[in-house]
Structures are given as C-alpha cells and as structure tokens.
C-alpha positions as CSV (number, residue, x, y, z in Angstrom):
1,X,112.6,131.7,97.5
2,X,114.6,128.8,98.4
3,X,116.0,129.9,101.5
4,X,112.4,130.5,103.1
5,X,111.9,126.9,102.6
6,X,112.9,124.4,105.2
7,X,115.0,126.3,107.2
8,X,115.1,123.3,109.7
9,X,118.2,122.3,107.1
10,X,120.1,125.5,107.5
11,X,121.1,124.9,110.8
12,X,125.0,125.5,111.0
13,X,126.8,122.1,112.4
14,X,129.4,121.4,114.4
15,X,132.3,119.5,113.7
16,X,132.0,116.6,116.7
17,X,135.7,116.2,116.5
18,X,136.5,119.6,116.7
19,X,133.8,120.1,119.7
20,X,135.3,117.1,122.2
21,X,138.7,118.2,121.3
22,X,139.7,114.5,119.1
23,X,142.7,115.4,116.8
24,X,143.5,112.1,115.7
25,X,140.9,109.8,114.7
26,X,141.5,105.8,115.5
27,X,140.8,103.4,113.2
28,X,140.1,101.1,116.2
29,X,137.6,103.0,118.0
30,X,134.6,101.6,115.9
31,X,132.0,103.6,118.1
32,X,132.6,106.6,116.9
33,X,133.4,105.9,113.2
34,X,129.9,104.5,112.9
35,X,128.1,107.3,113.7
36,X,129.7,108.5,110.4
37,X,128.4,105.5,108.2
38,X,124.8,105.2,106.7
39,X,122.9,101.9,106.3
40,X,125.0,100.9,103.2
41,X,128.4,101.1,105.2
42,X,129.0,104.3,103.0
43,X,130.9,107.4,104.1
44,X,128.8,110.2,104.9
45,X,129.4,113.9,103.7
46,X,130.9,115.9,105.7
47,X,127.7,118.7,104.9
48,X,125.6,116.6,106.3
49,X,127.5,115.4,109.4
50,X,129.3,118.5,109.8
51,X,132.7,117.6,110.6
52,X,135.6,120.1,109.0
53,X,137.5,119.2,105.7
54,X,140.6,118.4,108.0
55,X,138.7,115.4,110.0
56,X,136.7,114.6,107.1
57,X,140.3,113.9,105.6
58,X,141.1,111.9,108.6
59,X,138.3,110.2,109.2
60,X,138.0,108.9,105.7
61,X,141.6,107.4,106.0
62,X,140.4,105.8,109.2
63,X,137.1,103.9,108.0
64,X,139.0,102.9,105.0
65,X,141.9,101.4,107.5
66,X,139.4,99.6,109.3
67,X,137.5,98.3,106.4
68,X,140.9,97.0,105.8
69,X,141.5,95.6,108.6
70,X,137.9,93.8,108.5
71,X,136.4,96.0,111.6
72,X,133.8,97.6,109.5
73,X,132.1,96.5,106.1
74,X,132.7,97.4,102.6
75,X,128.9,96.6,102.0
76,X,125.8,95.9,103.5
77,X,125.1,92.2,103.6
C-alpha cells in the first residue's frame, strides 16, 4: 500500500556531481556546497539530494574543511 502513496517521492535522483562531470569537490567553492546544507548548516542525506556514496564521501570531507576553515557555519546563529 505504501508505494501507491506519494509517488511524487519516488522519483529516482541524480547525483549533481556525477551529472556536470565534478570529480573533486572544493572546499572553496561555497556555491555549490550550500546547495547541500539545510537551514541549520547540517549536512543533508545523500537520499534526499541524490548524490552517490563516493561524493557524498567527498563532499562531507569538504563542508567539514570549510567549516574549519570558517567559510561555512557549524550552526545557525
């Protein structure tokens, strides 16, 4: 029964990285890591952005790199 419901949320995703051919993900490049942050400067899952495990990895390391290096957040303020 469950798969009759909303099947606006079954749609199959693409991974962005994977799409506009990005291999290595740049802490730097603040653009693009935001898309990947909600309000609360949290990581988003990658089943609900729909990267792959292998830029999820990478793009992980990078938003925690540039929370480092005080580009992004840790929390909302």
């Amino acid at each position: 029964m469950k798969n009759n419901q909303n099947n606006d949320f079954n749609e199959i995703k693409k991974c962005y990285f994977c799409e506009n051919d990005i291999h290595d993900i740049d802490y730097k490049d603040i653009r693009t890591i935001h898309r990947f942050i909600n309000t609360y400067k949290k990581i988003l899952p990658k089943r609900r952005t729909g990267t792959c495990s292998w830029h999820q990895r990478k793009l992980a390391i990078a938003i925690k790199r540039a929370r480092i290096m005080a580009l992004l957040p840790f929390i909302k303020q």
